[in-house]
Structure formats: C-alpha cells, structure tokens
PLY file of the C-alpha trace (Angstrom):
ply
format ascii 1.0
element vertex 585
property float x
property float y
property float z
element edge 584
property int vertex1
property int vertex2
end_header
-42.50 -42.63 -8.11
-41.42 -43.05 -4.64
-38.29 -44.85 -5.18
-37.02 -42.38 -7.80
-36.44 -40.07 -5.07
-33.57 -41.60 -3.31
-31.71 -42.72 -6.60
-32.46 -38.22 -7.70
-31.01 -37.43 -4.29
-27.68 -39.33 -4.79
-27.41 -37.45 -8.62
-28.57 -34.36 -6.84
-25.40 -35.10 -4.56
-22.71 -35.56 -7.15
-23.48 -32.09 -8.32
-23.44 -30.60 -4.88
-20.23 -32.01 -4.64
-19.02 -30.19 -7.94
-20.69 -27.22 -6.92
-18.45 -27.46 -3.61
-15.11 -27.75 -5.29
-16.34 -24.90 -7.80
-16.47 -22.47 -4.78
-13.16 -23.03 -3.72
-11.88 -22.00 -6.76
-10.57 -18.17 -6.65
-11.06 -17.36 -10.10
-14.88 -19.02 -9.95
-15.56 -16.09 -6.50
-14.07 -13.25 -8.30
-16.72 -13.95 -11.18
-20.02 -14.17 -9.32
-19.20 -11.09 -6.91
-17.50 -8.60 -10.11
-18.96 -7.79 -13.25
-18.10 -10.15 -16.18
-16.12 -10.30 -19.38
-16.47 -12.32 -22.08
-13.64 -14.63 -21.15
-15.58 -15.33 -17.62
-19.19 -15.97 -19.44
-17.42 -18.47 -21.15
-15.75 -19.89 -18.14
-19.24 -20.09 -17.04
-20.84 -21.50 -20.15
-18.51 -24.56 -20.30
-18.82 -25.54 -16.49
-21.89 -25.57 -16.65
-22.27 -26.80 -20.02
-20.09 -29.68 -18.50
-22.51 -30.25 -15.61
-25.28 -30.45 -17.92
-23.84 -33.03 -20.28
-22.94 -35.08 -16.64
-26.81 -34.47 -15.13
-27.39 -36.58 -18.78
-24.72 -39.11 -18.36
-25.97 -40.01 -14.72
-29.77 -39.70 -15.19
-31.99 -42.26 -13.98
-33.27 -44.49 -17.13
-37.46 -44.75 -17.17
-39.21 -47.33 -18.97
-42.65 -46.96 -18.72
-43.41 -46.63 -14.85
-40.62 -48.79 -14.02
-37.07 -47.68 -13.45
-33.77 -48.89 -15.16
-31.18 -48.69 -12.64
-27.34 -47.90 -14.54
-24.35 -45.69 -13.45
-23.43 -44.35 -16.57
-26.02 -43.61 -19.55
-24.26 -43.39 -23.12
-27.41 -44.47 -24.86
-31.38 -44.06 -24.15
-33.76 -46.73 -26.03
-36.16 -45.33 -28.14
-38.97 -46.22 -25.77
-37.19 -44.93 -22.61
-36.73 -41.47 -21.05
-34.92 -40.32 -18.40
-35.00 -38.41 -14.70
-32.11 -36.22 -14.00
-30.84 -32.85 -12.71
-30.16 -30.82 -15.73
-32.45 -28.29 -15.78
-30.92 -27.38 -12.15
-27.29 -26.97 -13.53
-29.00 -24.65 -16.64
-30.82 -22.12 -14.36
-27.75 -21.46 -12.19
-25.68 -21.25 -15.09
-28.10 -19.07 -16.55
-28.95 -17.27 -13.02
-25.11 -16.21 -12.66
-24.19 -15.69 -16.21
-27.16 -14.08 -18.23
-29.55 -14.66 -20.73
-26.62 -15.45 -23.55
-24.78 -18.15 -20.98
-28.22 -19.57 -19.96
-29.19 -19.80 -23.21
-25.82 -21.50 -24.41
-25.75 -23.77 -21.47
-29.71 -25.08 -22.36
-28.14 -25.63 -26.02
-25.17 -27.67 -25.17
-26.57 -29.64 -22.01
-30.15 -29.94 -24.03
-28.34 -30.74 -27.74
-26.27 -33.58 -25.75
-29.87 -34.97 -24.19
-31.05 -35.20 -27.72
-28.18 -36.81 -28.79
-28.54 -39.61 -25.88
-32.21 -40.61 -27.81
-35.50 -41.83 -26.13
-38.76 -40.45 -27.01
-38.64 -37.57 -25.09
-35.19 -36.14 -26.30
-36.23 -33.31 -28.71
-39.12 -32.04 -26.09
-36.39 -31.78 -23.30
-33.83 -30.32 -25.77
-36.29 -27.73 -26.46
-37.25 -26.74 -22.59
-33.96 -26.74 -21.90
-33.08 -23.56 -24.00
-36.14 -22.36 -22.98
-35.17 -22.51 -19.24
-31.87 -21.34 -19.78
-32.75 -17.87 -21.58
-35.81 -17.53 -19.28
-33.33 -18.23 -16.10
-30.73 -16.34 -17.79
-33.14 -13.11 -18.15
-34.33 -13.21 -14.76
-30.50 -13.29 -13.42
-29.85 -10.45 -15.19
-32.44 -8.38 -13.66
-32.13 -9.58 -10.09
-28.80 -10.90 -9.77
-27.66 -8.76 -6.56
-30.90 -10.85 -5.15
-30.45 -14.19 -6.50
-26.97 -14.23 -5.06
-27.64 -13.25 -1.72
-30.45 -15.87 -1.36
-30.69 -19.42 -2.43
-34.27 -19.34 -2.22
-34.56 -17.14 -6.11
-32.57 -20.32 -7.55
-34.98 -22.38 -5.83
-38.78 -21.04 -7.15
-36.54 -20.31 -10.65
-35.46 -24.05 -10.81
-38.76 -25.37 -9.42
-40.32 -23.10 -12.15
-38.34 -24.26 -14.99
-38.93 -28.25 -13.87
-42.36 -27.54 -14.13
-42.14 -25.73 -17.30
-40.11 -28.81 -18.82
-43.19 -30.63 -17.30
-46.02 -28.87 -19.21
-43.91 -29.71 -22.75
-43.66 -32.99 -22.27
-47.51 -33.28 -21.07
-48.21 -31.43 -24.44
-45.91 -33.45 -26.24
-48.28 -36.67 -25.21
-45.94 -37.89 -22.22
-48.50 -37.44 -19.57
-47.84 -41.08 -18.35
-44.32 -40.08 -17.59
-44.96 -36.75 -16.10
-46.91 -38.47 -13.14
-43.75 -41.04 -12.36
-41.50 -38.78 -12.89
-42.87 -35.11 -12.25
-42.84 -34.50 -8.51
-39.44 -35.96 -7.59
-37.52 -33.69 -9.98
-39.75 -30.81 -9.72
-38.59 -31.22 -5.72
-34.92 -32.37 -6.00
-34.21 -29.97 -8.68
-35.53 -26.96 -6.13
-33.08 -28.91 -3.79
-30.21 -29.47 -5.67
-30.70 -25.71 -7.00
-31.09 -24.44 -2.73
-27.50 -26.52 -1.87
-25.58 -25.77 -4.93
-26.23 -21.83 -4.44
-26.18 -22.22 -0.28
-22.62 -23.44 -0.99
-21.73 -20.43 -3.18
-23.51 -17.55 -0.74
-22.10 -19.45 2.41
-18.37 -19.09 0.70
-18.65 -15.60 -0.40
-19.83 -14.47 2.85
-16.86 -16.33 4.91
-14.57 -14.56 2.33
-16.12 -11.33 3.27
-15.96 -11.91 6.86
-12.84 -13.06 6.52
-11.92 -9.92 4.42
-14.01 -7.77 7.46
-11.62 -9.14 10.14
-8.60 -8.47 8.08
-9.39 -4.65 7.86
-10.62 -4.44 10.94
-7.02 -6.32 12.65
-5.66 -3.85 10.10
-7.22 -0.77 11.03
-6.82 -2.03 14.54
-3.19 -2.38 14.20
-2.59 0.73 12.38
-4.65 2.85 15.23
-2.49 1.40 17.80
1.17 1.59 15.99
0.62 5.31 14.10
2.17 7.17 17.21
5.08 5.40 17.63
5.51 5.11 13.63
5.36 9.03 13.79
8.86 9.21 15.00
10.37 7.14 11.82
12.11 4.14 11.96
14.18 3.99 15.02
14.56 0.95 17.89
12.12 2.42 20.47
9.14 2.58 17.93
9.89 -0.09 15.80
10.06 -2.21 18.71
6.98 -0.79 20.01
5.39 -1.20 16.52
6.99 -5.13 16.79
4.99 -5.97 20.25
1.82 -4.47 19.06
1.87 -6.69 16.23
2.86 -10.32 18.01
-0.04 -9.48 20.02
-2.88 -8.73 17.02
-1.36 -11.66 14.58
-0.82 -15.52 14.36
3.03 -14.60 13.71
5.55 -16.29 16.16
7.88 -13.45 15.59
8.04 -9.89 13.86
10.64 -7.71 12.99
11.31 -4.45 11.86
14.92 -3.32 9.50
15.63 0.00 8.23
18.05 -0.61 5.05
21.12 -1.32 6.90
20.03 -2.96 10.18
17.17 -5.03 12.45
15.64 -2.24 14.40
14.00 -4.98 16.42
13.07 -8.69 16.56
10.12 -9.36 19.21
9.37 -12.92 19.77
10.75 -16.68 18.89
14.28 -16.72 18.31
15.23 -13.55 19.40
18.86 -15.28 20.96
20.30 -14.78 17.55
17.77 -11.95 15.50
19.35 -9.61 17.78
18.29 -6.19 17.84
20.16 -3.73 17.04
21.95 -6.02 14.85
22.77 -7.10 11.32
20.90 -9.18 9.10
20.13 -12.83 9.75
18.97 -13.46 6.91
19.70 -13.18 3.34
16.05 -12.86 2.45
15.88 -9.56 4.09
18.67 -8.34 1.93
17.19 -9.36 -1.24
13.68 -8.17 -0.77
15.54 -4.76 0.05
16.91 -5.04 -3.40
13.86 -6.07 -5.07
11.49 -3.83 -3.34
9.27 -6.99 -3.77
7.14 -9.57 -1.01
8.71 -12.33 -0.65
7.30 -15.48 0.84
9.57 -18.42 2.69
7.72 -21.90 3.51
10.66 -23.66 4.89
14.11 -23.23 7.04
16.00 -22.98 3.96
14.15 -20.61 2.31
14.44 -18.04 5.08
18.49 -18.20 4.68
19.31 -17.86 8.48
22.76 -18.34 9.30
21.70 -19.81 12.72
21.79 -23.55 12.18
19.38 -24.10 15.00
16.81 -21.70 14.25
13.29 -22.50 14.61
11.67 -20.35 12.73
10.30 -22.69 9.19
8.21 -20.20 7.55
8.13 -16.24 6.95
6.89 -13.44 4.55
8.73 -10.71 4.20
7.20 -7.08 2.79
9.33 -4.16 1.76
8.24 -0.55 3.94
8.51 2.39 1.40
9.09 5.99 1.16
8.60 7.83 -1.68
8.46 4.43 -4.06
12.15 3.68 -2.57
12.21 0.85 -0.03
13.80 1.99 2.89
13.05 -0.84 5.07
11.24 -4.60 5.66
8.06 -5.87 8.00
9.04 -9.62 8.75
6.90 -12.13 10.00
8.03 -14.98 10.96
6.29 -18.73 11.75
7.21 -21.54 13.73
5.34 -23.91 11.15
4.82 -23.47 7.41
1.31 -24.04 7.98
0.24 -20.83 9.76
1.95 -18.86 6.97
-1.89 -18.89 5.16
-3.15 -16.55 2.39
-5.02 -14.90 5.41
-1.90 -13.96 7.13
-0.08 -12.70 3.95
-3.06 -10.23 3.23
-3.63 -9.02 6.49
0.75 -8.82 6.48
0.45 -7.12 2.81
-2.11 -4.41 4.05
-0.28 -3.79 6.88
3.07 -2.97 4.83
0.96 -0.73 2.63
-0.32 1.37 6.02
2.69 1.60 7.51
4.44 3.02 4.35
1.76 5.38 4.28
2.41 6.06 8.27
6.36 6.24 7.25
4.90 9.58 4.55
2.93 11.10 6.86
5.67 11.17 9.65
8.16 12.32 7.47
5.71 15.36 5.75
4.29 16.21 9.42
8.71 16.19 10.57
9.16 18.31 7.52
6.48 20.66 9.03
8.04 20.43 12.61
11.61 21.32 10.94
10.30 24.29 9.11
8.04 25.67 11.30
10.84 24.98 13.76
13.21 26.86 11.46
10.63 29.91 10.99
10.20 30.54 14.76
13.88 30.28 14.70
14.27 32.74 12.01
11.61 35.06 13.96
13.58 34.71 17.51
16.55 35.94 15.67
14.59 39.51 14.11
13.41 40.21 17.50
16.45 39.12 19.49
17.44 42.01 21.89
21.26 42.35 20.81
20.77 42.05 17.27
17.75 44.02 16.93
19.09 46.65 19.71
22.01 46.58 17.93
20.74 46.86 14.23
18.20 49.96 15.61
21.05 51.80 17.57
23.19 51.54 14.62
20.44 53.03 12.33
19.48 55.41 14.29
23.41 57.03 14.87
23.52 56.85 11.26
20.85 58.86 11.02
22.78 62.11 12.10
25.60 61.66 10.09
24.63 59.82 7.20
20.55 59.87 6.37
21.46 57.98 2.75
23.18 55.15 4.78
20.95 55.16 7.52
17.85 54.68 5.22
19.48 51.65 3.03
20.07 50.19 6.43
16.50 50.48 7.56
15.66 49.13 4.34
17.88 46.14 4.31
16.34 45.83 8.09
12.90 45.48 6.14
13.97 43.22 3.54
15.46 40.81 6.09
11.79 40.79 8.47
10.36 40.09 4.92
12.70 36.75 3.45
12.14 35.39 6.69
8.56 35.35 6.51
8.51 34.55 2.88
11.11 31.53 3.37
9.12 30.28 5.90
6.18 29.31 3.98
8.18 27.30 1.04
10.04 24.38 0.78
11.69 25.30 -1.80
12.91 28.80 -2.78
15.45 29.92 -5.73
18.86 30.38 -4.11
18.92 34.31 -5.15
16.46 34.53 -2.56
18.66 33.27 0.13
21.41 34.93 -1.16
19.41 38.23 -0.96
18.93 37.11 2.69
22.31 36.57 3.35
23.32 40.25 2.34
20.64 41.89 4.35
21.67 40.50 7.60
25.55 41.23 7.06
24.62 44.84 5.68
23.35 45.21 9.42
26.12 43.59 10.91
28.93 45.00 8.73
27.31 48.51 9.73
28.33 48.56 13.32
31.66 46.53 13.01
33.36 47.58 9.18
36.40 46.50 9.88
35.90 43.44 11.33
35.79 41.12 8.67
35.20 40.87 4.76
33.39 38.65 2.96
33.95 37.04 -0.62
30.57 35.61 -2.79
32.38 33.21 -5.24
28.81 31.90 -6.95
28.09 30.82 -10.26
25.32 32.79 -12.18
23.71 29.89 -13.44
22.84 28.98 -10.17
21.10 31.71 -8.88
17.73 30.10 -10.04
18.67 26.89 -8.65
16.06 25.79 -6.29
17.16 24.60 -2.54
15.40 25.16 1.03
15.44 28.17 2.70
17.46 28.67 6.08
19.93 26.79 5.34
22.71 29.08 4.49
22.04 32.52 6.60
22.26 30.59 10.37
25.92 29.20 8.48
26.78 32.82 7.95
25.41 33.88 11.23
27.21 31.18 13.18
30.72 32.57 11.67
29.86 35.88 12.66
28.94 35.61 16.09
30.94 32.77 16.69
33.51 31.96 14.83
34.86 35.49 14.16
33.62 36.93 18.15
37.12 37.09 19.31
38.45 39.07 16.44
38.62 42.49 16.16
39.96 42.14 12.74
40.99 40.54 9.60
38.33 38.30 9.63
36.82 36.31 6.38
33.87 34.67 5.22
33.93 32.95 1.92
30.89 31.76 0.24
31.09 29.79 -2.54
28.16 28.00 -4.54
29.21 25.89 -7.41
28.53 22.78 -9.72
30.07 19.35 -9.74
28.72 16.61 -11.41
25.74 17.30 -11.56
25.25 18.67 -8.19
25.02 22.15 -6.28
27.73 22.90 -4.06
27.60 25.10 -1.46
30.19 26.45 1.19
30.51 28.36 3.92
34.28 29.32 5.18
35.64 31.40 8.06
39.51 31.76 9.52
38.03 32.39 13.27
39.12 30.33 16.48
37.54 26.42 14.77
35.54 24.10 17.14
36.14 21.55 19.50
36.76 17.79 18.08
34.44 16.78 20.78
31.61 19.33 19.73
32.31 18.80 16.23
31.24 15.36 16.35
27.82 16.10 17.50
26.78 18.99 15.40
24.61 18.33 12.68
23.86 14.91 13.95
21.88 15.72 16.94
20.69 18.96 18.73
23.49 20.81 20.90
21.67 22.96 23.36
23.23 25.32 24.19
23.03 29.07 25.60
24.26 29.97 22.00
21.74 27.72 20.73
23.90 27.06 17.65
23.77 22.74 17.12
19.89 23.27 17.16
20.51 25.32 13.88
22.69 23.28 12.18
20.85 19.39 13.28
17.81 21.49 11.63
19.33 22.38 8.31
20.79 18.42 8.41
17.58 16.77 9.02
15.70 19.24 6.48
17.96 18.14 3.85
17.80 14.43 4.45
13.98 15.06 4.75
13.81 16.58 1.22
17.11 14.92 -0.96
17.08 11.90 1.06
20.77 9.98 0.57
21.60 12.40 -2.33
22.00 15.57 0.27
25.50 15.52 2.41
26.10 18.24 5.20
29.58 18.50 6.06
31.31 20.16 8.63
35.09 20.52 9.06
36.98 22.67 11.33
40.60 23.03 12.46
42.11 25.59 14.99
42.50 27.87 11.42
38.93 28.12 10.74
35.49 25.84 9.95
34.28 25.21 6.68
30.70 24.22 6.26
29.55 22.43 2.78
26.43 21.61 1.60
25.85 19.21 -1.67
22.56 19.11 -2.71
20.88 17.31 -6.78
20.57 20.28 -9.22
18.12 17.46 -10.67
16.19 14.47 -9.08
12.43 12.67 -8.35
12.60 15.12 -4.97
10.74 17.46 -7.18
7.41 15.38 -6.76
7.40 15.38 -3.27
7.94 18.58 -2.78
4.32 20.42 -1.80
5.13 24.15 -3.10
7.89 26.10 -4.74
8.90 29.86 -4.25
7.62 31.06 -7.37
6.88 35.19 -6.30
0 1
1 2
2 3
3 4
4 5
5 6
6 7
7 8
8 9
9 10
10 11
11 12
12 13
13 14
14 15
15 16
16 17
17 18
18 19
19 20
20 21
21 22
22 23
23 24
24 25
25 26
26 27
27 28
28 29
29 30
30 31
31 32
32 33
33 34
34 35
35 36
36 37
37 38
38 39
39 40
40 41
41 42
42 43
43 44
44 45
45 46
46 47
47 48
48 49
49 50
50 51
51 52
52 53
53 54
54 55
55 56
56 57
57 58
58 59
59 60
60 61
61 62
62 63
63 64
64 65
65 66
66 67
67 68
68 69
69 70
70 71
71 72
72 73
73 74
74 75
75 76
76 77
77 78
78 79
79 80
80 81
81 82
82 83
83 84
84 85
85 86
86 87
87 88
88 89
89 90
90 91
91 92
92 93
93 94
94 95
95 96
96 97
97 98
98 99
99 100
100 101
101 102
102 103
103 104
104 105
105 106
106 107
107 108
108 109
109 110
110 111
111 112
112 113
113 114
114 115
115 116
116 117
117 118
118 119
119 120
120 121
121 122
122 123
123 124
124 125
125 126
126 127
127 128
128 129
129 130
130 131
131 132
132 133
133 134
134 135
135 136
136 137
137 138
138 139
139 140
140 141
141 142
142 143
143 144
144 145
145 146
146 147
147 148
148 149
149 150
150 151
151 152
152 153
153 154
154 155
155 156
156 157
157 158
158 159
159 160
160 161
161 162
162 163
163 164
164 165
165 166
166 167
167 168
168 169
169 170
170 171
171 172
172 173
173 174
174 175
175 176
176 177
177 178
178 179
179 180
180 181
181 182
182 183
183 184
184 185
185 186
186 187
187 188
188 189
189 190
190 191
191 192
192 193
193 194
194 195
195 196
196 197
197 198
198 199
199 200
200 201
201 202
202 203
203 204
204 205
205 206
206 207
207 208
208 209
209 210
210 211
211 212
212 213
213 214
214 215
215 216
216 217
217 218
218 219
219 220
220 221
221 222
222 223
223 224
224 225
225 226
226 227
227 228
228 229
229 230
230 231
231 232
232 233
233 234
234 235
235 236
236 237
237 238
238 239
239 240
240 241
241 242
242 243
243 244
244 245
245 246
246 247
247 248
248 249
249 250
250 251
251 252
252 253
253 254
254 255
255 256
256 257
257 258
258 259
259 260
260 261
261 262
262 263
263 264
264 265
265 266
266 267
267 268
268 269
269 270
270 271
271 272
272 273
273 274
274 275
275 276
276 277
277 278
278 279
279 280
280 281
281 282
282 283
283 284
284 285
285 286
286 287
287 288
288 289
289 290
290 291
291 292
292 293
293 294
294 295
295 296
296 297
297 298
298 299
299 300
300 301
301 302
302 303
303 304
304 305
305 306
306 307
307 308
308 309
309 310
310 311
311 312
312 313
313 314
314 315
315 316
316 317
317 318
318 319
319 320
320 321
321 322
322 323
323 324
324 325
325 326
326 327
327 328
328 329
329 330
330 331
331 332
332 333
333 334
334 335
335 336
336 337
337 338
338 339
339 340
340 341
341 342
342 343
343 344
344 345
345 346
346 347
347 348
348 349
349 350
350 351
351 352
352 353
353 354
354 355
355 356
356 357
357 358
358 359
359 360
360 361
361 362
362 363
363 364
364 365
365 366
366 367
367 368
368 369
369 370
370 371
371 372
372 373
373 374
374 375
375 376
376 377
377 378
378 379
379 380
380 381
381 382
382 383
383 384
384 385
385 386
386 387
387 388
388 389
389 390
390 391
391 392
392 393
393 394
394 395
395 396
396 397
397 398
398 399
399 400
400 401
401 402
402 403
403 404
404 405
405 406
406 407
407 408
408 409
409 410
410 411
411 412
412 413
413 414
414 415
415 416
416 417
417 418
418 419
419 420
420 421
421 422
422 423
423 424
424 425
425 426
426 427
427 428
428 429
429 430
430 431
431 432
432 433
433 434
434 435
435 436
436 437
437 438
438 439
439 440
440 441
441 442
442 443
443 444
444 445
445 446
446 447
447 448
448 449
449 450
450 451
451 452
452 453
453 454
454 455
455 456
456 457
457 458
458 459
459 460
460 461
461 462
462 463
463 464
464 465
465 466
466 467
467 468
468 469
469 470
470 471
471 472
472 473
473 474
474 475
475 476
476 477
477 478
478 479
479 480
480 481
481 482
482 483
483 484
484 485
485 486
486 487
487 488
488 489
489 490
490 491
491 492
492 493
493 494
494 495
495 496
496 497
497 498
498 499
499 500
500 501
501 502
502 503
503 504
504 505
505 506
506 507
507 508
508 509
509 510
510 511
511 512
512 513
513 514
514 515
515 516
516 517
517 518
518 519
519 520
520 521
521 522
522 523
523 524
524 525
525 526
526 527
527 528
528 529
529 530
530 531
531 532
532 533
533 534
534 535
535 536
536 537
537 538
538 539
539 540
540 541
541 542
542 543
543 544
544 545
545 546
546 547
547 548
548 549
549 550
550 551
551 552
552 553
553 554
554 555
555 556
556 557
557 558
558 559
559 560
560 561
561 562
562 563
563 564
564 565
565 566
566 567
567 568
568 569
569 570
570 571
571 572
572 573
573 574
574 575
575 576
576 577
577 578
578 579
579 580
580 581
581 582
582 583
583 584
C-alpha cells in the first residue's frame, strides 16, 4: 500500500496541472462565478468528462497486492484493477455543474472505466454515477459554499472514495480495498483540496484585481470631477492628464477634444505638443469610429514622429450625448504594460469621465439659465426701465385710463414670461414672441416716434420650440443701444423663418453698428461692461451650443448702417432627448 502513494501523487499532479490551465481560461471563471446555461453545463460535462477518461488512461494497474507500473493504460486484464483519481475529477465536475453534469460526467468517465475491463470495471462504473449525482446534488444546494472553500470538495471527494470503497467491498473485492483503499481515499481528498484551491485562489485575485480597479477608478474620478466640471479645455484637461500619470502604469496620457490635443503629460511630449494637432492617425480614426482602439506596436500608433518612443497605446473615445466629442489616450513605452488590467481600468475611466463631461454640461446649462433668469429679473427691477415704465403709466393715467391700464397690463405680462421662461428649457416661440411685445409696448409708450418695428414670422412657426431669452435681450440691445442716439426713424426687423429644415431667426436695426474690435468678442466670450451687453449675448451663444450642439449658429454682423443678429437653430433633431422639460402651460 505504501508505495502506491507516491505513484497516486504524481497522477494526482497531472490533474492539478489541468486544473491550473483550466483557471486561466476566461470563459472557464465566468462559468463558476455566474449562473449557467446549457451551453456552459456542457462545457463543463466534456472537461470533465475528458479528465475522467485521462484519471482511467493514467491509473495505476493492481494485480493482486502487487502493483503494475505503465504510463498509459488502454487495456486492464481480467484479473487486474486499477488505482486512480477519477472519482476526484466527477465530484468537482458534479460540485460546479449540478446533479445533471455530475451525473453525465460519472457516465462517461465510469462507461470508459468499464470499457478498459478488469474485474472491478462494472462496480466502479456504477459508483461513479452514483458519486456524480450525489456530488452533483450537494453542489447545487451549497454551491456559494463549496466555491468559497476547498475544504466541501474535500469531505465530498473523501466521501465519494469511500463510497466507491463500500461497493467494491460488497462486490467481494475486500482484498483490494485494503491495498488500495487509504491512498485514494487520501489523494483523492488532496487532489480534490488543490484542484479547487487553484480555482478559489484565481477568482479571488480576479476580484481583487477587479477591487483595485474601481477603487484607482473611483479614486481617479474623485480627484479629476472638478476640473472635468469646466468641459474640455487645456487647463483641466491637463489637470485631468497629471492626475492620471500619477494613479496609472501609463508612460503618457492625453486628452483631444474633436479637433485638437488639449494636452499631452508625460514621455514624448517634444512632439505631442499641446495645444496642437494630431500626432497620430489613430486618434482621428477612433474619433470616427466612436470605438476603443488598442495599438501594441510603433506602427500601430501612426505617429508621424520617426523617433517616437512610445510602442504601445489604447485609445477610448469621451462622449456626450452618444456623439464622441473627444479621446482619453494612454500611451506605453513597452507593449508589455499595455495589459488587460490597464485597458479596463482605461475603459472605466472613459465611461466616468463621459458621464463627468454630462453632468458638467447639465449643471453649465443650469448656471446659463439661472444666469439668464437673474438677468431677466435685474432687468424688471432696473431703476430706469422700471422708473421709466411706472412714470409712463402713471401720466397715462390722467389722460388716457384705457392706455394706461393695457400698459400696466403688458407691465404684468412681462414680470410673468420672465418667471415662466425661466423655469424651461424649452418654450414655444409664441411665448417669446409674446415677450418681445410686452417689453416694446413699454418702451414704445414713452418714445412713439422713435422707431418702428416690423414682425416678418411665419405662422407655422409659432409652435416651434426654442429656449427662452434668447431673442428679447436682441431686441433690447437695439433699443437701448443701437437706436440710443436716434431720436427718430429708427427700425427693428424681426424675422423668423424656415430653410432647410431649420428655424431662422433675425434680429435687424439701422442704428450707429459696433466696433470691428468689439464685434469680434461678442458672443464668444463675456464683454463686461457698464452696459453689460456681451454677458447677454456669450449667454444666449453658449445656451445654444449647450442644447443644439454643432447644429445651432449665432451670428452677428454689423456695419456703420446697422447690426443684424441671426440665430439658426434644428426645427427637428435627437436634442429633444436631452432636453429635461418643455413649456407645455
């Protein structure tokens, strides 16, 4: 008996081996920790099906008390048996896959042992689908258990040896039971303890592994959510760049919006300049794609630099509203520290900061209209206009009560769109329109002469939706500013019409135009001023960029003649969905 045990350890070994290369398979971890399928119970019938038939093939040949040393059993004589590890391979087959698998397993690995002959094959046929639907059954039932300790696959393996035992002992092979017995009651419990020790110790590197990647992640994301709050621009994005070099194995990281690097922090930064264009043509196409794409050598990455150093990157599109409007980069020295760790933790980190990118833009959106509403309340209650709209009323009042009560009306109405504009997106263009001609009742009241104005809109569009704000500071702005020197013949024209497809809005005046120097800022940046009047207009800009994205132009044009303000905003578009309310009352 005693020198079966070192010949059982070494076939014990071969299937600790298997069992290693087993766990390094992905799709073998995905179906021990999820729930199963057909398609993976039969993955796990047939390996271990396989290891069965192989625990046959490699047994240890018994004749009598004495043992029959061969590699390779294709044939048992009719007065020999054999030791091997089969019934180990059938419990953890049965342990991981179920009564059904277990049982299947025992049939193929316990049909092939009967088909190998010797006097003992149709008693270990037998235990074996025994142990395999009795293993099988208890898996089923403690499974969460079984996997998280070795030790279950031990006492169940140990179990089912002895069980296989007690048959052959009935079946009149008590002779063979005492050579034979102990060592593979023992190095089955073994074999079962280091096959499933390999598995657990695996799975619970991949979940510390998984651990560290969200918490680098989360880590990452705490630290770069403030600077990712003011978009993509070259002070964040840089910021965002060095926080990232620090946390990762990456030799470099950028950051691109769609048309340029924002910033390039780390190795080879002489020639991924930031600000700059691209270096690389695999920026451009995962722009295009809106796909991650992975580079494991110099040529793959497409640098124009001949003498660049970086050999390996993975690139991951930043999104906005499922459009890409930018790429993550990072970039490796050597291929070999691109790893499936890296592209995870790079892949969840793309996903954060495209959420970060939404929740920026929706809290700017806030900023801009709340912005716009305190702008819109400053106006009601500023001194000259409301002075001036009171004063008016009130002289009316003495000589013409009908007039003087419209006014105080159309005072009323104009508190009342503000408010209501400010708490929409969104609001039908009537609205604003209604807006519009509330203010210049009050301001046509005390000056009548001054100027005319001209609505040249198309019906149809009167339930078109757009923003609110965005066409009574144009109006304003002509009135105080444009048209402030004259004491007549003044015009305002305000159109609103189609064109392919789009809404078209316009504001014209023939007052004293703006400066080419002034004119070049407004609209693209706020012009403060004791007027206050670029503030206005950057607002209305950023508002509509914020809601049409690329599809919303604001134009301004002015010549010493007059200034002519247009608008183009989608009648029709995916906006729609990111919208968070409409005017609707």
């Amino acid at each position: 008996m005693i020198h079966l045990v070192p010949l059982m350890i070494e076939r014990v070994g071969i299937i600790v081996i298997a069992a290693f290369i087993l766990a390094q398979m992905k799709s073998f971890r995905q179906i021990v920790q999820h729930e199963q399928g057909i398609k993976e119970k039969l993955f796990i019938l047939f390996i271990f099906g396989a290891f069965g038939i192989i625990s046959n093939y490699t047994g240890i040949e018994v004749h009598q008390r004495e043992i029959t040393t061969r590699t390779w059993i294709d044939e048992i004589g009719t007065e020999n048996a054999i030791a091997n590890t089969r019934i180990m391979n059938i419990v953890i087959g049965g342990i991981l896959g179920g009564p059904l698998v277990g049982g299947g397993v025992g049939i193929i690995a316990g049909f092939h042992r009967y088909l190998l002959g010797g006097y003992t094959a149709f008693s270990c046929a037998i235990s074996s689908v025994i142990a395999g639907f009795f293993a099988g059954i208890v898996g089923k039932y403690f499974k969460g258990r079984i996997t998280a300790s070795p030790w279950f696959a031990v006492t169940i393996s140990m179990l089912m040896e002895v069980l296989q035992m007690i048959i052959l002992c009935g079946s009149g092979f008590r002779r063979l039971v005492e050579t034979i017995g102990v060592p593979m009651i023992l190095l089955n419990g073994l074999g079962a303890f280091l096959f499933m020790l390999i598995i657990i110790s695996i799975l619970r590197e991949e979940e510390r592994t998984k651990a560290f990647q969200t918490h680098q992640a989360m880590k990452i994301a705490e630290e770069t959510l403030p600077h990712f709050r003011k978009g993509l621009n070259k002070q964040s994005c840089k910021r965002v760049a060095e926080i990232m070099l620090k946390r990762t194995e990456a030799d470099a990281i950028a950051v691109t919006n769609e048309k340029e690097v924002l910033a390039h922090v780390g190795v080879a930064e002489d020639h991924h300049v930031a600000p700059g264009d691209f270096a690389t043509e695999l920026t451009k196409k995962v722009l295009k794609r809106g796909e991650i794409l992975t580079a494991h050598s110099k040529r793959d990455i497409l640098c124009f630099h001949s003498d660049c150093p970086l050999q390996a990157a993975v690139v991951l599109p930043l999104k906005l509203h499922g459009g890409t409007v930018g790429t993550l980069k990072l970039y490796f020295v050597s291929a070999n520290k691109l790893n499936k760790v890296e592209r995870e933790l790079a892949e969840g980190l793309a996903n954060l900061f495209s959420v970060q990118l939404e929740l920026a833009q929706a809290e700017t959106q806030g900023k801009l209209l709340k912005d716009a509403e305190i702008k819109a309340l400053q106006a009601q209650v500023h001194p000259h206009f409301l002075f001036n709209a009171i004063n008016t009323i009130s002289a009316l009042c003495r000589v013409d009560v009908e007039k003087a009560r419209a006014l105080l009306l159309e005072l009323s109405r104009y508190f009342r769109r503000n408010l209501q504009g400010a708490r929409h997106i969104l609001i039908p263009f009537e609205k604003e329109l209604q807006h519009v001609r509330a203010y210049l009742s009050l301001e046509q009241a005390r000056f009548p002469d001054k100027y005319k104005i001209r609505f040249n809109i198309e019906a149809a569009l009167k339930e078109a939706l757009i923003p609110p704000f965005i066409l009574q500071p144009l109006v304003e702005n002509a009135v105080r500013h444009a048209l402030s020197a004259r004491k007549n013949g003044g015009e305002i024209i305000i159109e609103a019409y189609t064109e392919r497809g789009k809404m078209i809005i316009s504001v014209q005046d023939n007052g004293h135009g703006i400066s080419s120097e002034r004119l070049y800022m407004l609209g693209k940046e706020p012009v403060h001023s004791s007027e206050g009047t670029g503030t206005a207009l950057y607002n209305i800009s950023e508002r509509l960029q914020g809601i049409y994205n690329e599809e919303a132009l604001f134009q301004i044009k002015s010549t010493e003649n007059g200034t002519k303000v247009t608008i183009t905003v989608p009648l029709k578009g995916d906006y729609k969905k990111d919208v968070e309310s409409f005017y609707c009352g």
